[in-house]
N, C-alpha and C positions, 0 to 999 in steps of 0.2 A: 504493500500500500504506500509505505514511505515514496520508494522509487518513483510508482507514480503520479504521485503528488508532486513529487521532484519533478519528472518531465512537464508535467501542468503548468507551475510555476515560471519555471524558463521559457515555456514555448510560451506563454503569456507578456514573460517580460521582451524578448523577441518581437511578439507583434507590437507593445505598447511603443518599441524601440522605431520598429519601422514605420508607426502610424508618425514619429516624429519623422521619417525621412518625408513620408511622403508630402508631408506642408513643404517640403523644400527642395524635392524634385519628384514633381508631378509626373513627369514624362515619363519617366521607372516604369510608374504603377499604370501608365495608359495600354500596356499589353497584356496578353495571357501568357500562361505557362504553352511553351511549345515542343515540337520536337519535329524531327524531317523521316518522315516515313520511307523505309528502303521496301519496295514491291519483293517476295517472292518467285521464283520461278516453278512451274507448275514439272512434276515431271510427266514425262513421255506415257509413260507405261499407264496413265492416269485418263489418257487420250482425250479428245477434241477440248477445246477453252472456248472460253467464252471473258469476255473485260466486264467484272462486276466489283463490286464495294462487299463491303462485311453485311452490311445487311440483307444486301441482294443474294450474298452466297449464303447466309441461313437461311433465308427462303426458299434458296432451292434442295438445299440438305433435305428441309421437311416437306420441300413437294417431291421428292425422291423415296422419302419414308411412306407420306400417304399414299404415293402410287405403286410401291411396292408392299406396302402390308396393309392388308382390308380392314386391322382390327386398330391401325392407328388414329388418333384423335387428337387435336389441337386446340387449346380453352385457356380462356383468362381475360382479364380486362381490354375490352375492346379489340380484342384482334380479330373479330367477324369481318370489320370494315380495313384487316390493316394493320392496326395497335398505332401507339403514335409513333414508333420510331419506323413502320410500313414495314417490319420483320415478315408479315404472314399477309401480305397484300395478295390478292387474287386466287388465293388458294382456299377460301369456301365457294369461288365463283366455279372453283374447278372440280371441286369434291364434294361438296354439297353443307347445309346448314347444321347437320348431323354429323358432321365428322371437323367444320372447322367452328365453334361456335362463342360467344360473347359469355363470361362468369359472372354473378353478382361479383360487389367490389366490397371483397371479403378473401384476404391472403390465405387465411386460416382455409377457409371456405375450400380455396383453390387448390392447396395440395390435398387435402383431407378428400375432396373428390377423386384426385390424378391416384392417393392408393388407394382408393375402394377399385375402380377402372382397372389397376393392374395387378390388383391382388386376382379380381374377376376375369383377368385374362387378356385385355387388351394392353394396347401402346399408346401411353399417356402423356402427353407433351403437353406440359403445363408452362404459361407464363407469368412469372412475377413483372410487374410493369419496370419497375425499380426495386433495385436491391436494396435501397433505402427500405422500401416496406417491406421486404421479407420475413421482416422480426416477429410481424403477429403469427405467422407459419412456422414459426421456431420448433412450438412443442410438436408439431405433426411431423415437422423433417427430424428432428432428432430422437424424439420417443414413439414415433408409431413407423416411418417410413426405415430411419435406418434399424431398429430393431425387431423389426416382421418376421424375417425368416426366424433371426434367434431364438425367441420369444417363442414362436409355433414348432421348433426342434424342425425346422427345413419341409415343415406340412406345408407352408403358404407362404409366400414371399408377392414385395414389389418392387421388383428389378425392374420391369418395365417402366417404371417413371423417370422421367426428365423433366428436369426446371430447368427455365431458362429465363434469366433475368440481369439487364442492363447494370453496370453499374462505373463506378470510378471516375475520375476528373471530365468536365466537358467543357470547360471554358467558361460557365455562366451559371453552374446550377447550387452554385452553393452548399448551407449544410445540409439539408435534406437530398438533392440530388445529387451527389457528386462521391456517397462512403463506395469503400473498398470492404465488405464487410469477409472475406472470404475465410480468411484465420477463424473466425468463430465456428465453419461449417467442415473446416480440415482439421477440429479436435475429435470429429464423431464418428467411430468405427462404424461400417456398414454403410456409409453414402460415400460415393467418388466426385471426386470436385474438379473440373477444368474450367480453364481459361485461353482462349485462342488470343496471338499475336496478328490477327489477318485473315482477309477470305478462304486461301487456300485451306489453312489451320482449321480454320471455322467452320468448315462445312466438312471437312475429313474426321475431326474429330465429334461434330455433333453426330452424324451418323454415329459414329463408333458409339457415343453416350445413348441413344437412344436403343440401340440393339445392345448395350449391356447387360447383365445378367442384374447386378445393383444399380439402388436409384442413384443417381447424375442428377451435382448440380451444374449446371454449365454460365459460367460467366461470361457476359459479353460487353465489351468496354465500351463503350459510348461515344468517344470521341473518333471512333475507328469504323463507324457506320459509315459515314460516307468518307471519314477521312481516308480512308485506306481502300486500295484501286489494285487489282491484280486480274489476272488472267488464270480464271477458276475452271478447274471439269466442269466440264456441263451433266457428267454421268455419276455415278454410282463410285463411290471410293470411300476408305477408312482410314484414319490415323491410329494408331494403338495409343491408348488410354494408358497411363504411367511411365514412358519414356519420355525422356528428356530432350532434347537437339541440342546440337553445339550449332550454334548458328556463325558465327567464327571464330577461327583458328587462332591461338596463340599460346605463347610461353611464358609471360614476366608476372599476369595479371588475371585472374577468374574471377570473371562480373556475373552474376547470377538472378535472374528477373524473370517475368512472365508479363504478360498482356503486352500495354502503351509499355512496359519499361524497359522495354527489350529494343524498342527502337533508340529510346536513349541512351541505352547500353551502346548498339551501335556506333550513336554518334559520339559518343568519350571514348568508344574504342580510337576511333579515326582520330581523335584530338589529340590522345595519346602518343599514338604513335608519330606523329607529325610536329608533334610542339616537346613530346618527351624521350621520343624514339625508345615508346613501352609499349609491347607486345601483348594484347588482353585477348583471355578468351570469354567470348562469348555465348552462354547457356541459356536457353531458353525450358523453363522447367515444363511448359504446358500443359500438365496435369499437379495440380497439387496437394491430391489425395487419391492414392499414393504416392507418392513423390521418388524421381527417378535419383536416389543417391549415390547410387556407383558412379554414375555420370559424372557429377560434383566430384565425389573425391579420387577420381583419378586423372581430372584436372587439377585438382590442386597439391596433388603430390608431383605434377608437373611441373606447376608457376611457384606454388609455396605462399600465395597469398589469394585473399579472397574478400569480395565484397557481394553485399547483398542489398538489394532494394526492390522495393514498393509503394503504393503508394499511402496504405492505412498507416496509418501512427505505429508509431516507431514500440512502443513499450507492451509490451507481451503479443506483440506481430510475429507473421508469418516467418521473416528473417529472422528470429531465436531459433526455428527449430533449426534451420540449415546454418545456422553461427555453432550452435553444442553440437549438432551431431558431425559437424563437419574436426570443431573441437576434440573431440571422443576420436576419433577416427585418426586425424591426420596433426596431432600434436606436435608431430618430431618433425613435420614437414612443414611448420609453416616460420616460414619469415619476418612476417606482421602480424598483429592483432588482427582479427577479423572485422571489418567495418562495414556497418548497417547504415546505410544512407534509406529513408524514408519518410512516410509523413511526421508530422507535429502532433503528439499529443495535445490537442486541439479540437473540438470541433471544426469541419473543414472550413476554409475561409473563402468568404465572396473575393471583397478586393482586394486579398492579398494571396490569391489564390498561386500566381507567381511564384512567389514567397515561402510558401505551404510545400510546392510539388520540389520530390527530388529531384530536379531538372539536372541539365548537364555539368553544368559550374559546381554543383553540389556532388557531383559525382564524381566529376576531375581532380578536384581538392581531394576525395580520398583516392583516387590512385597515387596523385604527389605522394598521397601520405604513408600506404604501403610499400612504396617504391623506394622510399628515401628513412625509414623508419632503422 
């Protein structure tokens, strides 16, 4: 509790500190927090593409799933017409008001339906609008969805469920719209949690979450709907669910991220090596429940240093469990302290939302810092 009261404190004095910069240089705070998006390349074996956005490629993941299984179903706050972010645009027009339909607007309501649906045998694709509201679904994802089969000794399960729910930084949404709540749903044995960096990811791994055996939450970041532009299958494909990517290659440095952070991983890679001539590797964890750790530490018995980010608040976030187990592991191999670059213990910030995100500057400060330690 001390501890974080302690981050409270600071990350408070921090804002109080910056609200004096900003009386005295406006211009600072006239941006958002950014980052420059690297496309993917589709592979071959994946066959014919198509140029879509992250959202266009969920959409067709799940018009993929409804046209290949009769017993699949799609429900949640307005996504008859759509949803607002247009995730499931056209796809009751094509399958009918019975298999894509509008939920009272009730979280609880919404998963507490998707397990009755897949405990009875169908394929349940549930959407949370924002992971901001996910909380009132708390007790149905944690006490009734992830512990089903347990509970029944393997009589009855609902593996068949998928949530699928927006969330993390967008530019404008403040505290309500903009948490990373994912760490609270990767302490719960029996539900698998992903998050996509991208179309291709997006629609390879939602399939894969929707034809799992356990329920999937699947995070989709927000800022990546239309920011993010690739050349998607237009066909049927999987990602496997608990592997890692090295998204690139290096030696001096292992940067470890998932979602929007992977691209700003990218770009402190590049800064790195050009302003430091330091060599980072780059991981993309893309599932992080269960989480690919061989991946992690046989990079880091490579470089000997390691950083981790995201974008939820720093103080019993996601980045502890890969700072200890990487700790536990690879003690004799590392060089530096391990350095968690993340959000502020904070509620998230409107205008200083810049401020807030681990952006690049925040992340290059800790390569200096493992590099030269």
């Amino acid at each position: 509790m001390a501890t974080s009261v302690r981050g409270i404190l600071n990350s408070c004095k921090l804002f109080a500190n910056l609200h004096r910069q900003r009386a005295c240089h406006p211009k600072i705070f006239a941006r958002n927090a950014s980052f420059t998006y690297l496309p993917d390349t589709p592979l071959q074996e994946h066959g014919e593409t198509s140029r879509m956005n992250l959202f266009q490629s969920v959409n067709s993941a799940m018009d993929v799933a409804l046209g290949n299984d009769p017993t699949a179903v799609i429900f949640g706050e307005d996504v008859a017409f759509g949803g607002v972010f247009r995730c499931t645009i056209g796809l009751k027009d094509k399958y009918g008001a019975d298999r894509v339909f509008n939920s009272p607007l009730s979280e609880q309501g919404i998963v507490a339906f998707g397990i009755g649906l897949a405990v009875a045998g169908a394929t349940a694709i549930a959407e949370i609008q924002f992971a901001d509201y996910i909380y009132p679904a708390f007790d149905q994802i944690t006490n009734e969805a992830a512990k089903f089969r347990y509970r029944t000794g393997d009589l009855f399960n609902c593996g068949a469920l998928t949530i699928r729910t927006p969330c993390g930084a967008v530019g404008h949404g403040a505290l309500y719209h903009s948490q990373s709540p994912e760490a609270f749903f990767s302490h719960i044995p029996g539900i698998k949690v992903v998050m996509p960096r991208g179309p291709i990811q997006a629609k390879g791994l939602l399939l894969s979450c929707i034809r799992e055996g356990d329920p999937c939450i699947f995070f989709e970041p927000k800022i990546l709907y239309r920011a993010a532009i690739e050349e998607v299958p237009v066909g049927d494909y999987q990602i496997p669910i608990g592997k890692a990517e090295i998204v690139l290659e290096g030696n001096d440095v292992t940067m470890v991220g998932y979602g929007t952070q992977v691209h700003v991983l990218r770009e402190v890679a590049t800064m790195a090596q050009e302003k430091l001539n330091v060599s980072c590797e780059v991981i993309d964890l893309r599932t992080l429940l269960p989480y690919d750790l061989d991946t992690i530490l046989k990079s880091v018995i490579k470089t000997g240093r390691l950083i981790v980010t995201h974008e939820a608040p720093q103080t019993m976030g996601y980045s502890a469990e890969i700072a200890t187990a990487v700790q536990e592991e690879c003690f004799l191999n590392l060089e530096a302290p391990i350095q968690r670059v993340c959000g502020y213990d904070t509620p998230f910030a409107h205008v200083f939302e810049p401020f807030y995100m681990p952006d690049k500057w925040r992340l290059f400060e800790a390569v200096k810092k493992v590099v030269n330690f």
